[in-house]
N, C-alpha and C positions, 0 to 999 in steps of 0.2 A: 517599610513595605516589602522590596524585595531580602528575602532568604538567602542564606550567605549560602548558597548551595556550590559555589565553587571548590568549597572544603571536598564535596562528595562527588563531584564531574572530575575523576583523577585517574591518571593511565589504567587503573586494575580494574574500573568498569570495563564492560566490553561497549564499544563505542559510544565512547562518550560526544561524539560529537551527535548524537542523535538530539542530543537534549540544551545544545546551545542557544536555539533560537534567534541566530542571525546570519541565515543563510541569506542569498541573492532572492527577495522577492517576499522577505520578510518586511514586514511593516510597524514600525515602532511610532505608538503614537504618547505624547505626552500624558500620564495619567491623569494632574489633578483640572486637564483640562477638558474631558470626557465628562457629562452628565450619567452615559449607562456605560459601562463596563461588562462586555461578554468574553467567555473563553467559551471556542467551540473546540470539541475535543473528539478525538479518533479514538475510539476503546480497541486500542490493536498499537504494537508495536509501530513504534516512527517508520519505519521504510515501509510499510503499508496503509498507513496513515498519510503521511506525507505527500503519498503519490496517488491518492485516491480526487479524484476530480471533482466529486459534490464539495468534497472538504475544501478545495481549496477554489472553488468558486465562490462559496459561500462566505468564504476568510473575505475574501475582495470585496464582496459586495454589503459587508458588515460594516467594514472598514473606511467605504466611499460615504458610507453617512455621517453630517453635520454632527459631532458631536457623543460620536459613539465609538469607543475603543473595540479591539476584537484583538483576544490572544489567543495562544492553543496549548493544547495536551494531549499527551500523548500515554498511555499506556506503557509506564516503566518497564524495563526485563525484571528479570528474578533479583539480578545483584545491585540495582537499583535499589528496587523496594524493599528488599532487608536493608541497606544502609539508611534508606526513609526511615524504617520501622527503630532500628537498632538508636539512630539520632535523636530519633522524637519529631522528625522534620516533615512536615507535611508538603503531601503534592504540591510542584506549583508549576506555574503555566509560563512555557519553555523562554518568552520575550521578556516580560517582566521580571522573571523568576517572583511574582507573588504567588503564594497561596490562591490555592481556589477559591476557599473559604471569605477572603477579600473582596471579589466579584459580587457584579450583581446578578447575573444570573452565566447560568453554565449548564451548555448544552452539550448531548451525546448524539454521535449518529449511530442509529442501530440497523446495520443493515444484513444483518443473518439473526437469525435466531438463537444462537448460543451466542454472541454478545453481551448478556445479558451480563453473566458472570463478572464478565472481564470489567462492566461498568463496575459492578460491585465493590471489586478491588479498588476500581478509583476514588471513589468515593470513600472508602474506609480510610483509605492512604492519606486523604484529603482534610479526614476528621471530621468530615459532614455525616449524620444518620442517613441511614437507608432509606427508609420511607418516608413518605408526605407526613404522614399521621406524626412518626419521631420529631419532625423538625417543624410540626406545626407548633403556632404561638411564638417561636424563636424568631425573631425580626433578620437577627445576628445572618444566617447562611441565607445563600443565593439561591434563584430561584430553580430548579432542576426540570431540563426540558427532555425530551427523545425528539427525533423525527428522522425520515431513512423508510427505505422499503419497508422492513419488516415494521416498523413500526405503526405505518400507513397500515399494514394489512390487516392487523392485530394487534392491538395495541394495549388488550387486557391482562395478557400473561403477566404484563411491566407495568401497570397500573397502578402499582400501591407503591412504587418508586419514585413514581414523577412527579411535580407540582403539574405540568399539562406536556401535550404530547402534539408535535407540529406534522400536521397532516396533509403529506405529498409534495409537491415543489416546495422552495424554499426561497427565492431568489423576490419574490415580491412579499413572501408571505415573515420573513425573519425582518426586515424595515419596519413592516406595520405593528409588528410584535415591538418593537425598541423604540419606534414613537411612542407607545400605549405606556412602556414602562418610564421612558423619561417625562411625559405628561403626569404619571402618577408619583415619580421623585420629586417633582417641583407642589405637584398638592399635597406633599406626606400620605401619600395613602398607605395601609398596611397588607401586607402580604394577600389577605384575603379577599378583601376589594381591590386588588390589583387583578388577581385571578378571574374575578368575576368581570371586572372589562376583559383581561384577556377571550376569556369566554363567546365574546361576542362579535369576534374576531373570525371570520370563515377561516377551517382550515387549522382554530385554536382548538385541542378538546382537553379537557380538566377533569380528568379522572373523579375526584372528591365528592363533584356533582352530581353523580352519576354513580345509580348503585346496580347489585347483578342480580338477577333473578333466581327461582330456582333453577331454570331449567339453561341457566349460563346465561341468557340474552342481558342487554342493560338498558336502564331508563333512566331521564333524571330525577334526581330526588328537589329539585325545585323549579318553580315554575318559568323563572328567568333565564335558562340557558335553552339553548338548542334540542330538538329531539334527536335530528339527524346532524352528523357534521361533514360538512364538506372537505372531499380533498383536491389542495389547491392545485391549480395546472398555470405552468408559466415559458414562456420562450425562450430560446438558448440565448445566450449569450456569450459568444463568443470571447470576446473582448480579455473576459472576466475567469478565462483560463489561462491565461498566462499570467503565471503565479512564481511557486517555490522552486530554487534551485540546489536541492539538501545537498550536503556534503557527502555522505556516505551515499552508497548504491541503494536504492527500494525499488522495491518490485515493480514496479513503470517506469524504468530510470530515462522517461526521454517526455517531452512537451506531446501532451492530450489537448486534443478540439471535436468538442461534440458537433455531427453533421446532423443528426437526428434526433428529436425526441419522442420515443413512442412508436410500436408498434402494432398493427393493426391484422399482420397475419393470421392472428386467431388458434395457435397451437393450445391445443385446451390445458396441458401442463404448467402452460407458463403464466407465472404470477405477474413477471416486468411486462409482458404484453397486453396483461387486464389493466393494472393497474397505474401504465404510462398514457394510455388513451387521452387525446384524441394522436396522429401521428403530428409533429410539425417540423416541418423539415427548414435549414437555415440557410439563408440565400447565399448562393456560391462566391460570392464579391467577400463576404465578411467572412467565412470560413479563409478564403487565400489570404485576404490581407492579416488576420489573426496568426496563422500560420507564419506566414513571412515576417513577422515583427518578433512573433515571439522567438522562434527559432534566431533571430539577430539578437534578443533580448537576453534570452537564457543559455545563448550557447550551445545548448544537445546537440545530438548529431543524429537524432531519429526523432520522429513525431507518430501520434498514431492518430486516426480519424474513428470518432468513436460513435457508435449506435448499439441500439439493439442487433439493427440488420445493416449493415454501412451497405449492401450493394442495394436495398431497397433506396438509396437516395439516389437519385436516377442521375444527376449532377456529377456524381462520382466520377465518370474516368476524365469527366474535363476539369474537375477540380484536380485531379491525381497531377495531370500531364503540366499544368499550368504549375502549380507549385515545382516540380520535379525539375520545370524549367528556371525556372527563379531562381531555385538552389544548385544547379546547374556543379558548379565549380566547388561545393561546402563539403562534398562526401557525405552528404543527407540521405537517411534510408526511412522507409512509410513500411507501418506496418498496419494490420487492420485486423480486430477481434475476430471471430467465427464470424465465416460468413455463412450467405446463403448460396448452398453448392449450385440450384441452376440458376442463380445468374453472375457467376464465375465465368465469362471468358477472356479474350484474349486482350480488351483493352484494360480490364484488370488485373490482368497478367502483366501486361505491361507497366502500369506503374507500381508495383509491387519487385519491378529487377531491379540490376542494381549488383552493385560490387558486394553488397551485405545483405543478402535476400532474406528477407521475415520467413518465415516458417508457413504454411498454408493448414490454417483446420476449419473442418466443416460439421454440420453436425445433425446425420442422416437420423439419427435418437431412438429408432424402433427398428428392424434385419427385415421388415415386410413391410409390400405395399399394402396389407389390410390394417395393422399394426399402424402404420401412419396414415391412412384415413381416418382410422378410430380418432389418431390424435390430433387430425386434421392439420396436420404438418404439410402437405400443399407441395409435395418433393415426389417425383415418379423415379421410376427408378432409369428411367432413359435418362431424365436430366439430373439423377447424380451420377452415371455412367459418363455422361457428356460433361458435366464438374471437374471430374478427377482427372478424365484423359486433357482434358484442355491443359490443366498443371502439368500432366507429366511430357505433355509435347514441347509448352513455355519452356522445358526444363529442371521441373521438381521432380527431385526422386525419394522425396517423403512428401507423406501429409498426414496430419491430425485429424483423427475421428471420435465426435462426441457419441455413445448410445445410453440407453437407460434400460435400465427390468424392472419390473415390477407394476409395467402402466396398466390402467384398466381395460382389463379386456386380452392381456395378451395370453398366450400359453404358450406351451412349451416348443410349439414352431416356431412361434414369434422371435422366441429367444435363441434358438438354435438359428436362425434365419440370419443373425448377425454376424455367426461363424461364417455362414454360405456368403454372405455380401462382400466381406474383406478377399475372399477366396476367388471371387467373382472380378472384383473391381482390380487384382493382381493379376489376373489370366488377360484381362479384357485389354489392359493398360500396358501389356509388355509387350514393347520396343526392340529390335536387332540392334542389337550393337550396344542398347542402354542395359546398365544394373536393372534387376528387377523393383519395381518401386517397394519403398520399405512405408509400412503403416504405427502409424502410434495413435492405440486405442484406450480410451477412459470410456470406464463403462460404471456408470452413477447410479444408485437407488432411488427409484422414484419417492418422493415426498410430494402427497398433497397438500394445493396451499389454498389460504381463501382467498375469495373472490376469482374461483376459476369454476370453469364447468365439474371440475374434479375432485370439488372440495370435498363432497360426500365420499368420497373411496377410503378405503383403508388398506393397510400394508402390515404382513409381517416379516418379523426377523425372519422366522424359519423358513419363508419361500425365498428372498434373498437369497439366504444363503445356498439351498438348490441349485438354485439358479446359476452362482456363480459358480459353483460344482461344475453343473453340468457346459459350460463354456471354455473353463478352465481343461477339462478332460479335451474338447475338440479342438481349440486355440494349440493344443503340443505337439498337433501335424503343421502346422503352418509355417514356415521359414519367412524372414523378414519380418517381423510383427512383435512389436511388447505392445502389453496387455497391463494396463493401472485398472484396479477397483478400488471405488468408494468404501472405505471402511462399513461394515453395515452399524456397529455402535453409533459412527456418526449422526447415520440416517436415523436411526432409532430415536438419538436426540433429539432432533432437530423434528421429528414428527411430533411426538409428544408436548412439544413447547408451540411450536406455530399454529397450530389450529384450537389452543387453553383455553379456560377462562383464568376469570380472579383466582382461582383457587391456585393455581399453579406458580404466581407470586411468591407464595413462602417456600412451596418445593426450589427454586430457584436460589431462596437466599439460603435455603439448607445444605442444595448442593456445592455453592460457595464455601461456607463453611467446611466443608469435608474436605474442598482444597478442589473443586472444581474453576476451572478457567482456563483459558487458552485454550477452549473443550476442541476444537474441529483442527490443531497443528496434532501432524502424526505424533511429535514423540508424548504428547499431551492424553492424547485421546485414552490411553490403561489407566490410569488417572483420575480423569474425568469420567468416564462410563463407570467406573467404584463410585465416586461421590455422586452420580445422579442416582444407580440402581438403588443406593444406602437412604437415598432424598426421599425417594419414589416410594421404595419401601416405608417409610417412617410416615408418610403421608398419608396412607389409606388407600390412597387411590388407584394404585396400580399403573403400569402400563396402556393399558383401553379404560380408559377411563369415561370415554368418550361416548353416550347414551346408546349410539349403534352400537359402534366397535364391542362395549362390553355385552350385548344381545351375542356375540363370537364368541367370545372369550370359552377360549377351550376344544372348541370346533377343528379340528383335521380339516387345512385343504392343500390340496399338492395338485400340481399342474391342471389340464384344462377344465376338470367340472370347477375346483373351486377357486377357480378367474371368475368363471362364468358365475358363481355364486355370488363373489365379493361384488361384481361389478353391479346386477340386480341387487344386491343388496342397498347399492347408492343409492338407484330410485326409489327404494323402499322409504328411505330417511328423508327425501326431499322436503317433507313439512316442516321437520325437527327447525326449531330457531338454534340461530347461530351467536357465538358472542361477538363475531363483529357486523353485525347486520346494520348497529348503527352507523356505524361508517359510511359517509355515501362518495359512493366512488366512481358514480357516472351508470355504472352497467347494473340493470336491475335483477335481482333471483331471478326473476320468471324467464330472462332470457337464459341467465345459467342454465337454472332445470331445462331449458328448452334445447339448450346445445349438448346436454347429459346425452337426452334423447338422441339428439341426433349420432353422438357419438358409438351409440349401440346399435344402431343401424350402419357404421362406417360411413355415415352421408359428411362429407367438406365444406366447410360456410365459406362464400369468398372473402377476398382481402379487400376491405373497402377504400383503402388510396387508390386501388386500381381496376378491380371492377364495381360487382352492385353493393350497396349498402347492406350490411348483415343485420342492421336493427337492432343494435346490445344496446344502444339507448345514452352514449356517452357524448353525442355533439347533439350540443346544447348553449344555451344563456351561460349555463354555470362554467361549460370547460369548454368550450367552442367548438372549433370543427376541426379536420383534414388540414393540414398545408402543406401540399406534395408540389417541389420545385420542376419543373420539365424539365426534360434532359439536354444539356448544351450542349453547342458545338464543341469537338472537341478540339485544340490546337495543334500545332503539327509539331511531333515530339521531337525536341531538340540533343536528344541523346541521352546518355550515363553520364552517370559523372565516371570522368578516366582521372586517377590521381597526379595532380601535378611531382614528379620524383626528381626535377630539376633540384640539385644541391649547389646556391652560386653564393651564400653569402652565409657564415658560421657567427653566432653572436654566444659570448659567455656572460650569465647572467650570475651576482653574486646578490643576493635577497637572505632576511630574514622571517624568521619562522616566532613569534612572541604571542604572550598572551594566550588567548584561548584557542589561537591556532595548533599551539603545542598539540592540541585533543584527535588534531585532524591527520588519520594514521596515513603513509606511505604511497600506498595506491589510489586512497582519495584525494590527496595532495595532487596527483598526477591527471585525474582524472579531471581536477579543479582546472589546471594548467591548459587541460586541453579546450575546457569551455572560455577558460578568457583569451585564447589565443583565435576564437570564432567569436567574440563579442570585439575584440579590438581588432576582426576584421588583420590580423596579420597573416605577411605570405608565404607561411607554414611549407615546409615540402613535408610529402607523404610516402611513407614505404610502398613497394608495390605489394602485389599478389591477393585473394582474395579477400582479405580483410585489411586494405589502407588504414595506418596508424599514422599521426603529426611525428617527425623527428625529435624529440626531443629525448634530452637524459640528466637526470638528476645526478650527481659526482659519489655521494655517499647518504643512505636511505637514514633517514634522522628516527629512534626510536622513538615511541609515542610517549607524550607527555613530554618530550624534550624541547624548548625550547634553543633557537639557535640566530644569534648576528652575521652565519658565516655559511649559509647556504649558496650552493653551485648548480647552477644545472645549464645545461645550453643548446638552442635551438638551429635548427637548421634549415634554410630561409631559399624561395625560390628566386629572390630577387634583391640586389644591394640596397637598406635601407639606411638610413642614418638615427646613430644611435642615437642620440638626444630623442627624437621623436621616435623612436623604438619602446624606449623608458620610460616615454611620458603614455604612450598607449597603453603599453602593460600596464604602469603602476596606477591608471585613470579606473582598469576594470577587473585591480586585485582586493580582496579585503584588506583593511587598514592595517591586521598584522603581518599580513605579507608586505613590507616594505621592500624596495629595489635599489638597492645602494649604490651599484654602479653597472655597467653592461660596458662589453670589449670585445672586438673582432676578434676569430681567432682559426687559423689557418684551417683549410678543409680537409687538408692532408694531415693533418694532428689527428693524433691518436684521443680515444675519448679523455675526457678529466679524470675520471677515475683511476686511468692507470694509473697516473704520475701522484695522487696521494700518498702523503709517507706520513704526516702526522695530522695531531685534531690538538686543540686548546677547548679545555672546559674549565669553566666556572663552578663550584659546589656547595650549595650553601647546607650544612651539617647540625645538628641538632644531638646535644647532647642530656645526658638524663643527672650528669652532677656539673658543678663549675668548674669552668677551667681558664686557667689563666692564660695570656698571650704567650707569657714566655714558654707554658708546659708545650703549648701547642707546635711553636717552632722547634721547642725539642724534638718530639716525635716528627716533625716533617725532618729532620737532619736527621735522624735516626732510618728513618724512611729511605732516604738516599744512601749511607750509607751501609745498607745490604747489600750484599751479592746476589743472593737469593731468596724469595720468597714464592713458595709454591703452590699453581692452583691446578685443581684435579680439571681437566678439558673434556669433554664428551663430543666426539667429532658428529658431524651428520651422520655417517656409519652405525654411529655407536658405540664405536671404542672410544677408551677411556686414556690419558696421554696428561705426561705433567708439563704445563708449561709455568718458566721460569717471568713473570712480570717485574722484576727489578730489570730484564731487558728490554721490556717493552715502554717505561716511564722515562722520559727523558728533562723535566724538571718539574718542582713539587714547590708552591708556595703560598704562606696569608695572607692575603689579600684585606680582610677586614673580620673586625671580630663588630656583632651588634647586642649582645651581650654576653655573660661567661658561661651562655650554654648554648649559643648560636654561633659559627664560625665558617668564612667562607673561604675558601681554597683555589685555587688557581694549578693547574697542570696541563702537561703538554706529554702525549703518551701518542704511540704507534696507531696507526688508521688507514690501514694499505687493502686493498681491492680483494685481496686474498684472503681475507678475513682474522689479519693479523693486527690485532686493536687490545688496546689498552682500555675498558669500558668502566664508568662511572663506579659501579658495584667491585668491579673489582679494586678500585682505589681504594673502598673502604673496605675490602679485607687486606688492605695489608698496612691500612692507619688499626684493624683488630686487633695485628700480630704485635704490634710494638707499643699501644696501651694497655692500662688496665682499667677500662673503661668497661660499665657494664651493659650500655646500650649507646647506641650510634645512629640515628635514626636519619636519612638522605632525604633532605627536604626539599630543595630544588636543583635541574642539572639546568645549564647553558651552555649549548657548543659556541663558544665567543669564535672561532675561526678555523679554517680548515686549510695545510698547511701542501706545497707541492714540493717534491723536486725533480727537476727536469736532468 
């Protein structure tokens, strides 16, 4: 079952520990005792995979059912997937190392729209066909799912991909889905009548069923499934976030707790606030106590509280102060996504300090108050004046600003307006005596999405680009200010694919093939924009393909008449059907089009957690209502954490580094260190000054893929413990290859270990391409020894180049054990001093090159057996 993939997880990937699958909070469950076997899988590299929160909610709660296994995968790099391709070794799912292909079914989350690609590549890797239609009739593969925003929103682009497509939460609706499928393993049913129970599953939609019209909309083509399908709405659970503890750093490198789900402010742009409806908010008790366990669970040393809008949970600053108190003494710092700038003050100011203070962004999204009526964004310009000054009084002298161009309705004030705000809020905000405050601004391309009042709109490249023009020309008066723009090829993308139909399917696996993927990473995007334009091209269909859009096609319009054009234009189209109309998503057109309206008048709908009901039609039987927590008392803050910097008691630890640990490089070694030294609860002293670090140091940095019996490193302790239970805490909350051989006091006034290194002992096991016998071998190690000189060219950091002599640096050479006459292990003890004056592996075998006549030497494994002092 599982792939000897160990051959290919070997130092010259670039992290290989992304792909081990046995980090802290992985779950391995027995295969042949599983009825359904899932891999749910992240179409994105491991450190954004890994750290994405649907994913690893969803991992847990796959996993807690009777009976049902759950692996993952991950989106190999580049130097992966040629070794895949190059071996013949198909993907496999990172716990078991099986094959995909093995599963019973294997799910994707699709939550952007260029995704789409990067699935593709999985599934090739994997040896599974693309589409439904290829892998129909074959029993043999697993069943292939999507679910994830984009997919919820629009799920036709990817329709000729999927066996069926999971529509909106997950968390109730992925168990129903795995009952259905192990009720249908125990009756033999085949692929197709599994489909069609799934079918009737709310929240299940099966492409296959279901054909598309001319005019894009969809029907089914039989009488037994759904017309419309439901997308599922489910409550947070918190619980079910404390999950993966990856080795390596990902892009959220700290424990996530959702406080909310859904929001109900009504910005007509945003797709997550249509499409999370109704809001529910999670009671404060279970948010803290999740936090506080996990944080003891996993070690981090930052958490973040996750929403749409986190200060829309009213709970907030008492959840903030009460956690801040608990952690008190851990050096725990809270960070929180964009908020919303008026209701930023001072008691979220407050749990946001701290010795490591998160960053503040906010995201005012249009430079005018007409501008953000249009978009009903619900932000005056008093309360984000009264936002920003409140941070920069707290003490911030940055903050993050989200805006956007291109929204309907704006023109070229709109857009210059956002020069005037930053200009405004730096004049309004400057303090005697303080730096001026410095801003950091992204400024994104509008993309309409469905199921928003703005679906009907359309966008081009060439006002974009204008646009950015003309911001770029005013933004080079301004001091204190960098300025990011949204690629516009991206946006181009990513318009084109999200609001598709079927047709758009094959453009997608076309521009695959071209070599499109990893379309939205900057160095990707020259790349990706060739292989769509080439897609797009070969397809017929053009860019506007879209039955308005192409009534344009070709039309001149540049600043305020033709906004005003595009945006009347939308009303024009309001009748045109849509291809995801079947999708029911709680909020009906008629209110869309009704909010279109309003938005060409600038009229605001209110937020209905908090005032009158807007009527978009989404609480209901099917998704229920509001659950908005009242705001608590809040506790009386029991201060910062001040780092304890007491140094009373020095422990040298000597641990081994074996096995698959080898993979885990230098600084995530360290960063491991510092999570089990907060899971076993030890009394770590901390450096001072801004950024409090644990004391600790490793003796000499082991390179990757090395294993080692004779690791050093030693911590430095606020308070006398005793060693026996010292070693037994650590070695209780290290991985099984980090073993702890021994631990010893050692004076405070000592200089660190590293100085006093003078030598290393390595083990080699060598591979040769003819036989050689025992006795040639010890020849050549006595020949070894008895040089003066053997010379190797040195390239300092500098740059220069310097010869140094390694018959001074070797100080004994011996066999160890031959396991047969083209395998032979070696034993040596060479130089390893702080200075950087080493005897290294590689260089052993050029100087067993000099003295054979051997035609290849191939270094199969190192072990550093011990690390040597003198005092």
């Amino acid at each position: 079952m599982a792939l000897a993939v160990e051959k290919l997880l070997t130092a010259d990937i670039f992290k290989p520990a992304r792909y081990l699958g046995n980090e802290l909070g992985s779950i391995h469950k027995q295969w042949d005792t599983a009825t359904v076997r899932w891999v749910l899988t992240y179409p994105e590299v491991y450190e954004v995979g890994a750290s994405n929160l649907g994913h690893i909610i969803l991992y847990n709660i796959v996993n807690a059912q009777p009976r049902q296994l759950c692996d993952r995968a991950y989106l190999p790099a580049t130097d992966l997937a040629v070794k895949l391709r190059d071996t013949n070794t198909p993907l496999f799912a990172v716990e078991s190392k099986a094959s995909l292909v093995e599963f019973d079914i294997l799910g994707f989350s699709l939550s952007y729209e260029l995704g789409a690609t990067n699935i593709l590549e999985m599934l090739d890797l994997a040896g599974i066909p693309l589409t439904w239609k290829e892998r129909q009739g074959n029993e043999h593969y697993p069943l292939i799912f999507a679910g994830g925003q984009t997919a919820t929103s629009n799920p036709e682009p990817y329709a000729d991909f999927f066996d069926f497509i999971a529509l909106g939460d997950g968390e109730e609706l992925l168990p129903e889905i795995g009952l259905v499928l192990e009720e249908g393993k125990l009756a033999n049913l085949g692929k197709q009548e599994l489909l069609l129970d799934l079918a009737q599953v709310p929240g299940v939609y099966v492409p296959q069923f279901y054909d598309m019209a001319a005019d894009g909309s969809v029907q089914p083509n039989r009488p037994d499934v759904p017309t419309t399908i439901l997308r599922r709405v489910a409550t947070p659970i918190p619980a079910y976030s404390i999950g993966l503890v990856p080795y390596v750093e990902t892009v959220h490198d700290r424990l996530t707790v959702e406080i909310r789900r859904g929001c109900t402010r009504g910005c007509r742009f945003c797709q997550p606030g249509m499409l999370t409806r109704p809001a529910r908010d999670v009671e404060p008790e279970l948010v803290v106590e999740a936090i506080e366990s996990g944080m003891r669970e996993t070690g981090y040393n930052e958490f973040s509280l996750l929403s749409l809008s986190c200060s829309d949970y009213l709970a907030l600053p008492a959840v903030g102060v009460e956690i801040k108190n608990r952690l008190k003494d851990e050096n725990i710092s809270l960070s929180l996504p964009s908020q919303r700038v008026d209701r930023f003050d001072e008691n979220i100011a407050h749990i946001l300090g701290g010795t490591r203070r998160a960053g503040l962004t906010f995201a005012p999204e249009a430079g005018t108050q007409r501008l953000r009526d249009v978009i009903n964004k619900g932000l005056t310009n008093e309360e984000l004046l009264r936002g920003v000054k409140t941070a920069v009084e707290q003490g911030w002298d940055k903050v993050k600003l989200y805006f956007m161009i291109g929204l309907p309705g704006e023109i070229d004030e709109d857009v210059l307006g956002i020069v005037e705000t930053v200009r405004w809020l730096q004049r309004e905000c400057r303090i005697n005596g303080r730096k001026p405050l410095s801003v950091n601004i992204t400024i994104s391309n509008f993309t309409p999405k469905p199921h928003t009042p703005f679906q009907w709109h359309s966008v081009t490249k060439a006002e974009f680009k204008r646009k950015q023009w003309l911001l770029k020309q005013e933004f080079r008066r301004i001091k204190n200010l960098k300025v990011n723009f949204t690629d516009v090829r991206i946006s181009a993308m990513e318009d084109f694919v999200g609001r598709g139909d079927r047709r758009i399917a094959a453009v997608i696996r076309r521009a695959w093939e071209l070599g499109a993927g990893m379309d939205s990473w900057y160095e990707s995007v020259e790349r990706a924009y060739s292989a769509w334009e080439s897609a797009i091209a070969e397809s017929g269909l053009g860019w506007k393909y879209r039955q308005m859009e192409a009534e344009e096609a070709g039309e001149e319009r540049a600043g305020e008449a033709g906004e005003e054009l595009a945006f009347a234009r939308s009303l024009d189209a309001l009748e045109l059907r849509l291809p995801w109309e079947h999708i029911n998503t709680g909020i009906s057109k008629e209110w869309l089009k009704a909010d279109l309206q309003n938005a060409l008048a600038a009229a605001t709908v209110p937020d209905c957690s908090f005032d009158g009901c807007s009527h978009c039609g989404v609480c209901s039987i099917d998704f229920g209502h509001n659950v908005v927590v009242a705001p608590k008392e809040v506790p009386e803050f029991a201060g910062d954490f001040v780092p304890n910097t007491d140094r009373v008691h020095r422990v040298r630890v000597w641990f081994g580094k074996l096995g698959d640990m080898a993979l885990i490089s230098h600084l995530d070694l360290l960063r491991l260190f510092d999570r089990v030294l907060r899971r076993a609860a030890l009394p770590i002293s901390f450096s001072g000054g801004f950024h409090p670090s644990p004391r600790m140091a490793i003796a000499m940095a082991l390179p990757l893929g090395v294993t080692s019996s004779g690791e050093i490193i030693d911590f430095e302790l606020t308070q006398e413990v005793d060693l026996t239970a010292f070693q037994q805490q650590l070695s209780a909350h290290l991985p099984a290859n980090l073993p702890v051989y021994r631990v010893e006091t050692v004076d405070l006034k000592a200089s660190a270990a590293a100085k006093f290194l003078a030598k290393a002992e390595y083990l080699l096991t060598i591979a040769t391409s003819e036989d050689v016998s025992l006795t040639q071998w010890q020849t050549w190690v006595d020949a070894i020894q008895a040089q003066d000189a053997i010379w190797w060219e040195h390239t300092t950091k500098s740059g220069k180049k310097q010869m140094v002599n390694l018959c001074d640096r070797l100080f004994s050479l011996e066999v160890v054990a031959m396991s047969d006459r083209q395998t032979v292990v070696l034993r040596y003890v060479g130089s390893c001093q702080n200075d950087g004056t080493q005897l290294r592996p590689e260089q052993l075998l050029f100087m067993l090159a000099q003295v054979t006549a051997l035609g290849e030497i191939e270094l199969l494994q190192i072990h550093r057996d011990r690390l040597v002092f003198e005092f």
